[in-house]
Each structure stands twice: as C-alpha cells, then as structure tokens.
C-alpha positions in Angstrom: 78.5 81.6 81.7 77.7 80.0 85.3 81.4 79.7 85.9 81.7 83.5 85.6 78.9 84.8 87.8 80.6 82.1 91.1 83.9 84.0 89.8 82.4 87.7 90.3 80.3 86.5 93.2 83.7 85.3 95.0 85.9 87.8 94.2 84.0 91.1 93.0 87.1 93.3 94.0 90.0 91.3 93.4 92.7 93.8 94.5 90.4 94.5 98.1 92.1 93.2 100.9 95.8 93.5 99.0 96.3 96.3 100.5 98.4 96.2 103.8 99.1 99.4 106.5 102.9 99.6 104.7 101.5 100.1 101.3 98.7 102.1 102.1 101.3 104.6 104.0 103.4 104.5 100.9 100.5 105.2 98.6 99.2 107.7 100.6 103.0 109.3 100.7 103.2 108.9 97.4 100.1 110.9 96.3 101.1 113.9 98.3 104.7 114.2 96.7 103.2 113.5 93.6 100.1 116.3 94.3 102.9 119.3 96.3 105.4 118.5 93.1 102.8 118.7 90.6 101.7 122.0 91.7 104.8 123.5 91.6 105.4 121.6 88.3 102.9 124.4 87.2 104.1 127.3 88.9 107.9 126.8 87.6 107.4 128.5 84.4 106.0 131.5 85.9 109.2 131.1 88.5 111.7 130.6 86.0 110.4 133.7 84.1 110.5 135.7 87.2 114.1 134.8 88.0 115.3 134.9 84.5 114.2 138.4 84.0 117.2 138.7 87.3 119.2 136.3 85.8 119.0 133.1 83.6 121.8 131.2 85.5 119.6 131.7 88.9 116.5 130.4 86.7 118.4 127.5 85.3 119.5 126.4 89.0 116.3 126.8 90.1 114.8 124.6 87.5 117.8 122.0 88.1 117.3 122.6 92.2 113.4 121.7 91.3 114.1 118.5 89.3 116.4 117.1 92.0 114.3 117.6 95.3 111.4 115.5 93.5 113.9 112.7 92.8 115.8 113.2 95.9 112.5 113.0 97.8 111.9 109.5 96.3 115.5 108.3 96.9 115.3 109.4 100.4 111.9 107.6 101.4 113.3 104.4 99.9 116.2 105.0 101.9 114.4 105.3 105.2 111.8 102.6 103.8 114.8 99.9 103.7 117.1 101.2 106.7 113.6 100.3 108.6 112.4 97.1 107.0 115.7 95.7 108.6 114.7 96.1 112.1 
C-alpha cells in the first residue's frame, strides 16, 4: 500500500508535462475542425432537405462535397505538418 501512495505522490498526473508546443497546436487544431465540422454535421440534414426539394443530385453533391472537405482538411494539415518537420 506504501508503494502506491510514493507512486501517486511522484507522479499524480502522469500524462502532465507530455505535452509539447507541436502537439498542443495540433490538438488545439484538431478540436476546432472537429467542433466547425460537427456543427455542420448537424445542419446537413436540414441542407440536404433544402437542396433536395431543388434537386437531389445538387443534395447528393453537397453531402459528398461535405464528407470530402473534412477528410481533405485532415490530409492537408498532415501534409503541411510533414513538408515542415523536414526543415
């Protein structure tokens, strides 16, 4: 029981101090994309509706269009993330 109370006392958060300026940038990076795309995750029913009263081809795209940018976004910041860790 000792041996487990030095262990808490020594490290009470073990993942504090893991965290460099890179990955908190790409966390905080993360949690945006993930917060704008979620929102419009909920609005792109109502959208799709919208456009697929015009026309269900234009709703389709839109939905495809949708899907795409989130990954694309993802792709892209990797991209940028590696073309920049070799300077």
């Amino acid at each position: 029981m000792q041996n487990l109370e030095n262990q808490l006392d020594e490290h009470p958060l073990p993942w504090c101090g893991v965290m460099d300026r890179d990955t908190r940038n790409a966390l905080i990076a993360a949690v945006w994309i993930m917060l704008l795309f979620g929102i419009g995750a909920y609005y792109l029913p109502t959208v799709m509706l919208a456009l697929g009263s015009l026309s269900t081809v234009l709703a389709g795209a839109f939905g495809v269009v949708f899907v795409l940018a989130f990954f694309s976004v993802f792709w892209l910041r990797a991209r940028n993330q590696r073309k920049n860790q070799g300077k």
